[in-house]
PLY file of the C-alpha trace (Angstrom):
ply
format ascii 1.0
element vertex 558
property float x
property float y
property float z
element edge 557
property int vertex1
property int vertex2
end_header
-34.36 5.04 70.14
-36.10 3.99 73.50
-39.89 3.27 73.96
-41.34 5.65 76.09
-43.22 4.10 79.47
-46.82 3.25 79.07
-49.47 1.42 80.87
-48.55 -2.02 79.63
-44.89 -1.61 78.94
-41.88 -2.05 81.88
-40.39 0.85 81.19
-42.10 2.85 84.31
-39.01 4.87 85.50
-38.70 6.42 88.97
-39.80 9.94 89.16
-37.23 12.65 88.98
-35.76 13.80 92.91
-38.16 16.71 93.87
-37.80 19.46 95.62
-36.67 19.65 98.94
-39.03 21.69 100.66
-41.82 19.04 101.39
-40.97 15.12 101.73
-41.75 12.93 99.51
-42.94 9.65 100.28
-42.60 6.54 97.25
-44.80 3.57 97.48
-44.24 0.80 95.66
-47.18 -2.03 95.24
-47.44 -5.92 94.63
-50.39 -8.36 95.39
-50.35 -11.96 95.87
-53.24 -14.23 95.26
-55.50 -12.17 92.97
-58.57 -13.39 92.11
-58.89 -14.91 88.98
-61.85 -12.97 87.12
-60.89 -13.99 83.52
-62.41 -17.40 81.67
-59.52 -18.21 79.15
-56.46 -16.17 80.77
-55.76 -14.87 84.36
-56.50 -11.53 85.36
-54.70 -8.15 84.36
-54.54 -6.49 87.42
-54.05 -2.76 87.47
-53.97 -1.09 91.08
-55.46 2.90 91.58
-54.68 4.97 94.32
-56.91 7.36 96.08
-56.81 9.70 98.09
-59.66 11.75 100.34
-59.89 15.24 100.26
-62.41 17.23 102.86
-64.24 13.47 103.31
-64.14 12.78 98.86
-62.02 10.27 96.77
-60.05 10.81 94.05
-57.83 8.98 92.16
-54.36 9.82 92.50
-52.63 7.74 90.32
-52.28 4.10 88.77
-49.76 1.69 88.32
-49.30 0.44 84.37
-51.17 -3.20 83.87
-49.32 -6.69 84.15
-51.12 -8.93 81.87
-51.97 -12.71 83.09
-51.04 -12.09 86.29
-52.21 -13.43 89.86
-48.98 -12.31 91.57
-48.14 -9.02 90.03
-45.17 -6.76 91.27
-45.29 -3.17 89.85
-43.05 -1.19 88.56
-45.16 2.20 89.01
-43.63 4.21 91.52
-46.30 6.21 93.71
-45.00 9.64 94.75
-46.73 11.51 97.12
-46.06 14.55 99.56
-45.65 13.57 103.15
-46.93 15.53 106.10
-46.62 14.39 109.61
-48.81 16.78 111.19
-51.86 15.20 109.23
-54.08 12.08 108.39
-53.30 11.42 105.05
-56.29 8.45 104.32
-55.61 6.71 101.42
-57.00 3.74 99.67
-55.54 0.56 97.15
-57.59 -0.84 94.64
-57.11 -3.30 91.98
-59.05 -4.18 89.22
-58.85 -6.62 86.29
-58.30 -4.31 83.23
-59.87 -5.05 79.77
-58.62 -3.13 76.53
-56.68 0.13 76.64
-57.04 1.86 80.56
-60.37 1.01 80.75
-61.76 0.36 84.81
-64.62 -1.82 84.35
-67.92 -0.51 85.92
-69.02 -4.33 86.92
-68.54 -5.97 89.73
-66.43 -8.70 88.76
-63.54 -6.52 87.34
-62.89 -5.29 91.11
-60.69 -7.12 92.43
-60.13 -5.75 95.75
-59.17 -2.71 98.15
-57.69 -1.64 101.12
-58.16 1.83 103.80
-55.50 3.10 105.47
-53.06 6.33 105.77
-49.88 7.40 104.85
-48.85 7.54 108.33
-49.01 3.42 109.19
-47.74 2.88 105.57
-44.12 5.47 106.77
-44.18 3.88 110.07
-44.32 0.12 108.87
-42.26 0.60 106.30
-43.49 -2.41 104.60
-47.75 -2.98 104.87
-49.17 -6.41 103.85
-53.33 -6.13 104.20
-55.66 -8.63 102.79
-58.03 -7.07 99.79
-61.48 -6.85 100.72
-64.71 -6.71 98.25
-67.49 -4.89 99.14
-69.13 -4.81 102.42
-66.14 -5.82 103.96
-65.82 -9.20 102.50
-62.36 -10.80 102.00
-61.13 -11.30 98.55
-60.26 -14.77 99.23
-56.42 -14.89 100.24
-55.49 -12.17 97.85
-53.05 -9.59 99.90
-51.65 -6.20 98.99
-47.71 -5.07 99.74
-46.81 -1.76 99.77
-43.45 -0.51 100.44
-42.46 2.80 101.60
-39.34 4.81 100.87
-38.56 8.34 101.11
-36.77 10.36 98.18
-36.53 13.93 98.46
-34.33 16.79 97.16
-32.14 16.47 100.18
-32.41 12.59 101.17
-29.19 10.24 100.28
-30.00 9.33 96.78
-27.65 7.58 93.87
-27.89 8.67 90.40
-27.71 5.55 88.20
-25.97 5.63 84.31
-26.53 2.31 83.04
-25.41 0.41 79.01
-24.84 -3.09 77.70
-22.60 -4.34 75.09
-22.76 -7.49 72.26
-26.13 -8.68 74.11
-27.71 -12.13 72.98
-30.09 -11.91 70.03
-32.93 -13.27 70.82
-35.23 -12.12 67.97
-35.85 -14.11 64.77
-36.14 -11.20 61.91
-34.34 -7.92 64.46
-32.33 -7.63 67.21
-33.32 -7.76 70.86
-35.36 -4.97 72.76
-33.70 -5.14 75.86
-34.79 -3.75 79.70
-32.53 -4.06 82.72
-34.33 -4.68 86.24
-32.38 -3.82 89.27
-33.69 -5.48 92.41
-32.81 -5.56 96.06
-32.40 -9.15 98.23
-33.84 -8.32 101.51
-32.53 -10.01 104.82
-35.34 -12.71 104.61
-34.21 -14.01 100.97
-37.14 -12.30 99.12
-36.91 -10.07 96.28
-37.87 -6.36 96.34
-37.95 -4.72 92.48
-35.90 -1.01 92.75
-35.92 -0.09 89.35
-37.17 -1.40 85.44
-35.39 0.81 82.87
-36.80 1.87 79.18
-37.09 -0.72 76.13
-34.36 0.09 74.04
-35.81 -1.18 70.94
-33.71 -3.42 68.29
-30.34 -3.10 70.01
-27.47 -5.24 71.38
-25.62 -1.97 72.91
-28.15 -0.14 74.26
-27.74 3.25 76.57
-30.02 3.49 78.86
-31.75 6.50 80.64
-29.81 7.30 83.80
-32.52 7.28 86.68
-32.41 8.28 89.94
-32.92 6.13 93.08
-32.96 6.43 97.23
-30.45 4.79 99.16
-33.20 3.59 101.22
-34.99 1.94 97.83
-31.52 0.81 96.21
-29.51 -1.17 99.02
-31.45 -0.80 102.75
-28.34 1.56 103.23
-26.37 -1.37 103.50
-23.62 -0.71 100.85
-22.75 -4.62 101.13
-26.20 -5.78 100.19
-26.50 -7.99 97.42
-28.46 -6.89 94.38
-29.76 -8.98 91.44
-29.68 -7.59 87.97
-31.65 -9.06 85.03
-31.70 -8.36 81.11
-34.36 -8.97 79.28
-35.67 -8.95 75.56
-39.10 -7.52 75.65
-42.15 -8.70 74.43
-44.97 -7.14 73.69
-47.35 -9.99 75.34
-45.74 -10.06 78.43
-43.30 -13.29 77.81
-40.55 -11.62 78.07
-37.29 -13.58 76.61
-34.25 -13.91 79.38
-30.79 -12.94 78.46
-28.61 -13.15 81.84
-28.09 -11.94 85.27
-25.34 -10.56 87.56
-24.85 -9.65 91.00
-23.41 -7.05 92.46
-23.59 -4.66 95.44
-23.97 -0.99 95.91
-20.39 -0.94 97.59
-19.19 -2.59 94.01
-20.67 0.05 92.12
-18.52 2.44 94.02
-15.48 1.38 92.58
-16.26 3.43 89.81
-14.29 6.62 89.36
-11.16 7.82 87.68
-12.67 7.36 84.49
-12.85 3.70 85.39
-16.35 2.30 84.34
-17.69 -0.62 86.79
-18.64 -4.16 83.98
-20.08 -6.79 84.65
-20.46 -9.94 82.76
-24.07 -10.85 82.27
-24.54 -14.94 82.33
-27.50 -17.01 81.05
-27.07 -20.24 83.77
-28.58 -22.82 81.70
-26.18 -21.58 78.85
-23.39 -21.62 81.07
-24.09 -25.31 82.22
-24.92 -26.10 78.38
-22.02 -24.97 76.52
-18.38 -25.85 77.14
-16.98 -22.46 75.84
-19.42 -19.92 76.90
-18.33 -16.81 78.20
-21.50 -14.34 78.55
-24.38 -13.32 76.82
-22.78 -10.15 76.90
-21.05 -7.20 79.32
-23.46 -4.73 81.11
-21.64 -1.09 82.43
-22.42 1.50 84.84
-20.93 4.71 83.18
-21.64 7.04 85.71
-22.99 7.02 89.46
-23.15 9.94 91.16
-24.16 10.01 95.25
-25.69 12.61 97.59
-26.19 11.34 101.57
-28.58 13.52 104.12
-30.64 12.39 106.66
-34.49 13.56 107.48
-36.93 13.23 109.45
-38.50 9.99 107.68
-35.25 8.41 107.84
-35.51 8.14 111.91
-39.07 6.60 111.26
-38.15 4.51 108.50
-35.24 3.57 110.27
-37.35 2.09 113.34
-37.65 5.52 115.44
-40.84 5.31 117.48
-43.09 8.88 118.92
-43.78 7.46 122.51
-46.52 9.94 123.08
-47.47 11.28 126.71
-50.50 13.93 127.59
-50.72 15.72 131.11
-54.06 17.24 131.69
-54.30 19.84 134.28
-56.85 19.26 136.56
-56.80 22.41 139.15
-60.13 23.86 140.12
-60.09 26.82 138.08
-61.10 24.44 135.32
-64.56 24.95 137.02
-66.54 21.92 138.78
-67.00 18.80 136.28
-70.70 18.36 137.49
-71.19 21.70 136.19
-71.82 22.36 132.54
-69.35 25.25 132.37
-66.88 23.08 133.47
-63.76 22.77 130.87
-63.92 19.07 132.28
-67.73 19.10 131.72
-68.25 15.25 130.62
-71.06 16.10 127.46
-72.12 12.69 126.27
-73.09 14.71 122.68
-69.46 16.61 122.22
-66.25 16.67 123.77
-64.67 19.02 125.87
-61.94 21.00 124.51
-60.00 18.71 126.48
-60.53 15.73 124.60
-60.42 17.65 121.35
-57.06 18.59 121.33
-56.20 15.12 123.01
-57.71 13.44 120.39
-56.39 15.83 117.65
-52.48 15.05 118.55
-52.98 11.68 119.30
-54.65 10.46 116.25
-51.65 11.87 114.55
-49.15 10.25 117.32
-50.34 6.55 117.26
-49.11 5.81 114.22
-46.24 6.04 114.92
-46.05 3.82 118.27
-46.01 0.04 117.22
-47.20 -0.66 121.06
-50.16 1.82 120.64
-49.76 2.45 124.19
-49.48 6.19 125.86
-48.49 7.69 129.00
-51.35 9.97 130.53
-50.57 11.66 133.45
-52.41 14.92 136.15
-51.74 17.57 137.37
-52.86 20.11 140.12
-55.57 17.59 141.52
-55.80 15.98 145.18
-56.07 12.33 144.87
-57.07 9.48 146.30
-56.64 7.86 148.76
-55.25 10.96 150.85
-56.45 13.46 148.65
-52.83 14.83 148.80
-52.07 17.48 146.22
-50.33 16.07 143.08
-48.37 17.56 140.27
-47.61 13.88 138.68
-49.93 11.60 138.63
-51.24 8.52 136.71
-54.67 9.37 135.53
-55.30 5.49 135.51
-53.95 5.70 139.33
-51.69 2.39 137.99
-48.13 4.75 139.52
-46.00 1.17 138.41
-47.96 1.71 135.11
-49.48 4.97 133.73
-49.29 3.53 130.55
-53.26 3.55 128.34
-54.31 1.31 125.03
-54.70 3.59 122.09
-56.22 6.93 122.15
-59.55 5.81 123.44
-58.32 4.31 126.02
-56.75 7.43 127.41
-60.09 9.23 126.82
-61.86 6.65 128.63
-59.07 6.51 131.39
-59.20 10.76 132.03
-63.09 10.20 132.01
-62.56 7.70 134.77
-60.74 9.59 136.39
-62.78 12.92 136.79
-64.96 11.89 139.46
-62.44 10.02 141.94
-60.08 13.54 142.19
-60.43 16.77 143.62
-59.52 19.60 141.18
-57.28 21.77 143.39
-54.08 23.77 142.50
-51.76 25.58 141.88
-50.38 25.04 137.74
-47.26 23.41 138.02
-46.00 21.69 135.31
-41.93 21.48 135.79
-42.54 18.04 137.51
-44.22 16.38 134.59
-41.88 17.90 132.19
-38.66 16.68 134.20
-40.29 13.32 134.59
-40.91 13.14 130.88
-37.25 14.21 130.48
-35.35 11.76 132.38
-37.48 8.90 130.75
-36.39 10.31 127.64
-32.36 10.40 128.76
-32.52 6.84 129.61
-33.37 6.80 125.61
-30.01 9.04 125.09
-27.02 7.60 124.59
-28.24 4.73 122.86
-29.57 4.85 119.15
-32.32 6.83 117.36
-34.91 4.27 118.57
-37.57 6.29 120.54
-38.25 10.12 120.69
-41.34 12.00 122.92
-43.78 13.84 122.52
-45.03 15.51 125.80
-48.57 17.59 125.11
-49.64 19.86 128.00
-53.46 20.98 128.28
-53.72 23.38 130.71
-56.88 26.18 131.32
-54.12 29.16 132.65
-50.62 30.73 132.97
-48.65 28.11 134.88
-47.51 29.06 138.49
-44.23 27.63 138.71
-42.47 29.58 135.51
-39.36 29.60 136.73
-39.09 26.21 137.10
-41.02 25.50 134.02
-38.20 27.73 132.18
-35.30 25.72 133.83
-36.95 22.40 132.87
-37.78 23.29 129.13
-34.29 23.84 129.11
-32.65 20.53 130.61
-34.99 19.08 128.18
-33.92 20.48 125.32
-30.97 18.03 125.68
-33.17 15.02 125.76
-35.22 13.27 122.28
-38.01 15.11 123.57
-40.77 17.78 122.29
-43.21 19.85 124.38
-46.86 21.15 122.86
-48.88 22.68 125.57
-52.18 23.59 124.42
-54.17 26.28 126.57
-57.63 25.56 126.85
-60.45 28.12 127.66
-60.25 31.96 127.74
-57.64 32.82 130.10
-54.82 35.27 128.61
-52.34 33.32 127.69
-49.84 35.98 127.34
-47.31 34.70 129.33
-47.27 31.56 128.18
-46.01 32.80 124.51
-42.28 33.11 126.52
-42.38 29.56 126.24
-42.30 28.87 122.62
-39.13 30.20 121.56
-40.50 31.52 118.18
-40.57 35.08 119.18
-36.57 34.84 120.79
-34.76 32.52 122.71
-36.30 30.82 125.74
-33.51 31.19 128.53
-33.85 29.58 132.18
-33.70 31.86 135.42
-29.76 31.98 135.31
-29.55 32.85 131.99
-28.94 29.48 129.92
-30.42 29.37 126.58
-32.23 26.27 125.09
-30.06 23.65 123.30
-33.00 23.56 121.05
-36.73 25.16 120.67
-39.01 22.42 121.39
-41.88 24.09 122.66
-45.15 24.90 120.65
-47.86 26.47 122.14
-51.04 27.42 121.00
-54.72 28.31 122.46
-57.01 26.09 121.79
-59.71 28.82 121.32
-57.81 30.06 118.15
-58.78 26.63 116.44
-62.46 27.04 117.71
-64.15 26.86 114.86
-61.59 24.88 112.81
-61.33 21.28 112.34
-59.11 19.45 114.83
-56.94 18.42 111.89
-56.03 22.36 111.84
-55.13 22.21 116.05
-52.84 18.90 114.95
-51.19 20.14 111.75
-50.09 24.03 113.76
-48.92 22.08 117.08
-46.89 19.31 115.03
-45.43 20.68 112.21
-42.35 21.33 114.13
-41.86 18.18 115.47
-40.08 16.77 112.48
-37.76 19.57 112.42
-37.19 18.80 116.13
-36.82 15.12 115.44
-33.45 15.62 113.15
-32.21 18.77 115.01
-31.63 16.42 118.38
-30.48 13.52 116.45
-28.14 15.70 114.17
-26.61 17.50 117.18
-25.50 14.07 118.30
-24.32 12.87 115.07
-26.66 9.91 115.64
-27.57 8.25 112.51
-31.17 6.63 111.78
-30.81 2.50 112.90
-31.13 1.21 109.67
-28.58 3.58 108.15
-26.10 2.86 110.96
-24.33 0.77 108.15
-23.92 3.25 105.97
-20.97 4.62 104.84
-18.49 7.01 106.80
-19.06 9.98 104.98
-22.63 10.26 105.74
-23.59 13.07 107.38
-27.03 13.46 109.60
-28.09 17.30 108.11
-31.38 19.55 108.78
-33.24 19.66 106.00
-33.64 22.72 104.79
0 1
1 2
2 3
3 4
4 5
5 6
6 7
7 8
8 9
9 10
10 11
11 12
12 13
13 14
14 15
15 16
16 17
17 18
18 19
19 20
20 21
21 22
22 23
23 24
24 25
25 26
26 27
27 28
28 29
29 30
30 31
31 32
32 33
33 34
34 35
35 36
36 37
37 38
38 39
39 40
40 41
41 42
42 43
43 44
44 45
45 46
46 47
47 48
48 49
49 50
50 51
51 52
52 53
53 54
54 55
55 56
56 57
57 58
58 59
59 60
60 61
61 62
62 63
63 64
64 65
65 66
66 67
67 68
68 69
69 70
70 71
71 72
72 73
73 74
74 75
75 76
76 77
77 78
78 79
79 80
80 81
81 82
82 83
83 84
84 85
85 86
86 87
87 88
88 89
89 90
90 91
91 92
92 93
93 94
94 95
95 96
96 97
97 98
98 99
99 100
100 101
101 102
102 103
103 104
104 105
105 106
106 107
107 108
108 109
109 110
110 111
111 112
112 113
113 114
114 115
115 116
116 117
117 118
118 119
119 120
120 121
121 122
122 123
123 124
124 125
125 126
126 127
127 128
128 129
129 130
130 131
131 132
132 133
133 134
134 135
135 136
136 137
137 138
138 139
139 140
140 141
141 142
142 143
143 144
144 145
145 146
146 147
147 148
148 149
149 150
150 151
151 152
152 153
153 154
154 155
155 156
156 157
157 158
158 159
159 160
160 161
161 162
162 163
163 164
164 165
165 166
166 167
167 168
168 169
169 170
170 171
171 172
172 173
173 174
174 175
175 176
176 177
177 178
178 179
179 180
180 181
181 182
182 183
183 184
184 185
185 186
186 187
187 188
188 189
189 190
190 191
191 192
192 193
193 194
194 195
195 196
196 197
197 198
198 199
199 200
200 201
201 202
202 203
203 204
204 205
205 206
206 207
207 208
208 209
209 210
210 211
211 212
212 213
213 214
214 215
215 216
216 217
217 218
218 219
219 220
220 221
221 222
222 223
223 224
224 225
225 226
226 227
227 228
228 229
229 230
230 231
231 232
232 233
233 234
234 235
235 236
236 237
237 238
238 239
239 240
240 241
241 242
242 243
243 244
244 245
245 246
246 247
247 248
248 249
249 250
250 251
251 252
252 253
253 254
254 255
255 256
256 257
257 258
258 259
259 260
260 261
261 262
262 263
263 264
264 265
265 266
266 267
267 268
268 269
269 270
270 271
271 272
272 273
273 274
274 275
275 276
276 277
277 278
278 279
279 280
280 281
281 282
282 283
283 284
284 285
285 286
286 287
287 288
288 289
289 290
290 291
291 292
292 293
293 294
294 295
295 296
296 297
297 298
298 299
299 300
300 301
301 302
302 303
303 304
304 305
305 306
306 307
307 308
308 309
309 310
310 311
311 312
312 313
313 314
314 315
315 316
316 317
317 318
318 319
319 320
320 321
321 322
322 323
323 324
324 325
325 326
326 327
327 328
328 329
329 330
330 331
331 332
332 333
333 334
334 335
335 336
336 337
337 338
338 339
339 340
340 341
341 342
342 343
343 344
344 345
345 346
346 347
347 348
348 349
349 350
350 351
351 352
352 353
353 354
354 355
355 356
356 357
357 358
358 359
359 360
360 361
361 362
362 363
363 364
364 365
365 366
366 367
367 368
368 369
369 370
370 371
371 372
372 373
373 374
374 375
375 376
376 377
377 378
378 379
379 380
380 381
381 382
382 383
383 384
384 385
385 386
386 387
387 388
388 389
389 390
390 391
391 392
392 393
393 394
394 395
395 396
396 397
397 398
398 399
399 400
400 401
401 402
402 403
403 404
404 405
405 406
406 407
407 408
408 409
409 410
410 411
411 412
412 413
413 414
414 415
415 416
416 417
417 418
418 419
419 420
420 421
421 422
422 423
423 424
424 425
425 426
426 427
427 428
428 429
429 430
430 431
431 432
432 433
433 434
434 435
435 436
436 437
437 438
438 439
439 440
440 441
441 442
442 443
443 444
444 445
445 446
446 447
447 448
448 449
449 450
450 451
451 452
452 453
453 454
454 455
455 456
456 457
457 458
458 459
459 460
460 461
461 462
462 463
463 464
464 465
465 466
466 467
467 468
468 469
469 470
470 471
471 472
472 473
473 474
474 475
475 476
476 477
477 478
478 479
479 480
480 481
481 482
482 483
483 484
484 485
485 486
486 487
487 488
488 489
489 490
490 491
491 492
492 493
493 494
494 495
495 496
496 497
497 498
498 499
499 500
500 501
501 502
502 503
503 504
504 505
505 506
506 507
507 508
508 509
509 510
510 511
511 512
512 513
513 514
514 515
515 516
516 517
517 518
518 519
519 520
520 521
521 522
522 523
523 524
524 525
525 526
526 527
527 528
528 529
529 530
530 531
531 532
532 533
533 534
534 535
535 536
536 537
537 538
538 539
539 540
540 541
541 542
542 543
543 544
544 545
545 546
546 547
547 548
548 549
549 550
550 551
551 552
552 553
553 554
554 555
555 556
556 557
């Protein structure tokens, strides 16, 4: 019979696959250099996760507690839904547990905690932050890891079917309780824990639970990786006894099949140097494996994929005079302009997934200097070698700049920013799924070149590229819906249909009197979609997956 997981024991299993219709995002957690808050033993660190909700906290979940432990590695797997089209804040802390689930309520049981969202965590992959106390102190060197992986009901994931046989004894008065870990060797030589089965209690030939692991979590993708395998005896104060270790490789565990069951010896090395005639400390089987392989969205960003965000603001003088306070460029030093709302609102979302945290912001429709020539392409920085800004702010400070150096003028052409965008994004082609774009428009009115515009959406559909024009003010927009392919397919002059719909287009006056979050999540929940539609019609596989085996397939999730 087999313990069920609790907060103290290491039987915290992975959570079942779930359904495929949102992503799911696991974090795993492990801290270094806790302080020590105890007098007689170390600290018994327990880490909670929260997350905010309309500008509150609450806890999410919590890992189970490691007792005596300055350097804890969890087992608790944190499963959350993923969004890309929103800031998901969330925050780490850790706490030095006394009794039964208890949080303290003084000081000294907190231990440390960390901001930050769901977004850097996905695009990192793996976050190291140091733990800070209140008021922004540092918890002396004491870090926080947390890994992310995704698992969801259509992501490559292995199902796992795990037993032992004649296992050491290493009880006095009953048999051993033993737990297997599974855990990954990562290219630098450190250790990442992928899975702690059930305590099967008082048996040498215990069946374990089969469980349920990404590909991602399990091996990198990289069916030659090497994995390390412990057995242990449990005990209940943390001093666990050792019974061996093997090494083996997902590729290994393939072999099974046919009926034929995949066993490995498991080897104590001191007994093995010790005694002349050992052989093991007894044989651990996989029974049963059974493998599903998709790609998504998270994959490409796991997998190193980076948004290179670009805006292009149209400046042409129906936008009004910026002196004026009825201008849509009206500078208000209280509020922004509905410019720099929905600029703001996409970007926030789009740096966090840019490792440079630099974007392209470019003009359009203005005369500027120094021959106050009309342009349909310019750098809003006026850098033409580099049109490249730091962070969002520094775009915002970059188009304020800007305003009073230009002449807004006309007309609202916007096919030569979108075939500039595009042929940056074919040099990004035939390579790899390293960089995709992410072109937003903002525009006050129905662009004037809409043939062109049609014939350019078009060519671009064939490029790692997605458009979002935003339409700011009240003009009627009505024939700027023909755009977004939603309602039918967008064809150019001659006929030619998009490859792919990668235009979104909203009004901006529709999100009035809505948060920006709602402007970001309606103009970028597509873009995921977009993201594996482009890299599945070129049967390009994520970078870090690249290794993975032949029959992998790159799918649209469903």
């Amino acid at each position: 019979m087999s313990d069920s997981p609790d907060a103290t024991s290491p039987g915290a299993a992975l959570t079942g696959v779930p359904s495929a219709v949102v992503s799911k995002v696991e974090l795993r957690v492990s801290c270094k250099a806790l302080l020590d808050r105890d007098t007689l033993n170390k600290s018994d660190p327990c880490v909670i996760i929260m997350v905010q909700n309309q500008g509150q906290w609450t806890e999410f979940d919590r890992t189970e507690v490691i007792k005596s432990n300055l350097h804890p590695v969890f087992a608790k797997v944190f499963s959350l839904d993923y969004y890309f089209e929103e800031v998901q804040k969330l925050r780490f802390e850790v706490y030095d547990i006394h009794g039964t689930h208890s949080i303290g309520t003084r000081d000294d049981d907190f231990l440390g905690g960390v901001e930050c969202t769901l977004g850097q965590i996905v695009a990192q992959k793996k976050m190291m932050k140091p733990l800070l106390l209140k008021y922004g102190k540092y918890a002396g060197k004491s870090t926080i890891t947390v890994h992310a992986e995704e698992i969801s009901g259509n992501n490559g994931y292995v199902e796992l079917s795990f037993c032992a046989k004649k296992l050491d004894d290493k009880d006095l008065f009953s048999k051993s309780d033993p737990f297997l870990e599974i855990y990954r060797i990562n290219d630098d030589g450190t250790e990442q824990l992928v899975h702690r089965t059930e305590v099967i209690k008082n048996n040498l030939n215990p069946v374990w639970e089969p469980f349920k692991v990404s590909l991602i979590s399990l091996c990198s993708c990289d069916e030659d990786r090497k994995l390390k395998c412990l057995v242990w005896d449990y005990d209940s104060r943390g001093k666990h006894d050792f019974i061996g270790e093997f090494y083996t490789s997902f590729k290994e565990m393939q072999k099974i099949g046919g009926g034929n069951k995949v066993t490995w010896d498991c080897i104590n090395p001191k007994y093995k140097l010790k005694k002349k005639n050992y052989k093991n400390s007894g044989l651990v089987i996989l029974s049963d494996l059974k493998l599903h392989r998709v790609y998504t969205f998270l994959d490409y960003i796991m997998g190193g994929c980076q948004i290179h965000f670009t805006v292009a603001v149209d400046f042409t003088a129906s936008n009004g005079d910026p002196r004026n306070s009825c201008s849509l460029h009206y500078i208000n030093p209280y509020q922004p302009n509905e410019y720099l709302k929905a600029l703001i609102a996409v970007g926030e979302i789009c740096q966090d997934y840019d490792s440079d945290k630099r974007f392209s912001a470019l003009g359009f429709g203005a005369r500027i200097p120094p021959n106050y020539e009309v342009s349909h392409d310019f750098a809003i920085n006026f850098n033409p070698e580099d049109d490249e800004c730091e962070e969002i702010q520094g775009v915002v400070e970059a188009y304020q700049n800007c305003l009073p150096k230009i002449q807004l003028y006309g007309p609202t052409n916007v096919a030569p920013i979108i075939n500039r965008i595009a042929k940056l994004a074919a040099g990004d082609e035939t390579k790899d799924a390293s960089r995709y774009h992410i072109l937003l428009i903002l525009t006050d009115g129905v662009v004037t070149d809409m043939a062109d515009t049609r014939e350019a959406i078009v060519r671009a559909s064939y490029q790692p590229l997605s458009i979002i024009i935003v339409g700011v003010g009240n003009a009627d927009f009505t024939d700027m819906q023909i755009l977004d392919g939603d309602d039918g397919i967008l064809r150019s002059p001659k006929g030619e249909p998009v490859l792919r719909d990668i235009v979104q287009f909203v009004p901006f006056r529709d999100f009035k009197t809505a948060s920006p979050a709602a402007l970001a999540k309606c103009v970028l929940a597509e873009v995921p979609k977009q993201v594996v539609e482009y890299y599945s019609n070129k049967a390009i596989a994520p970078m870090c997956l690249i290794r993975s085996t032949p029959n992998s397939i790159a799918t649209t999730p469903e």
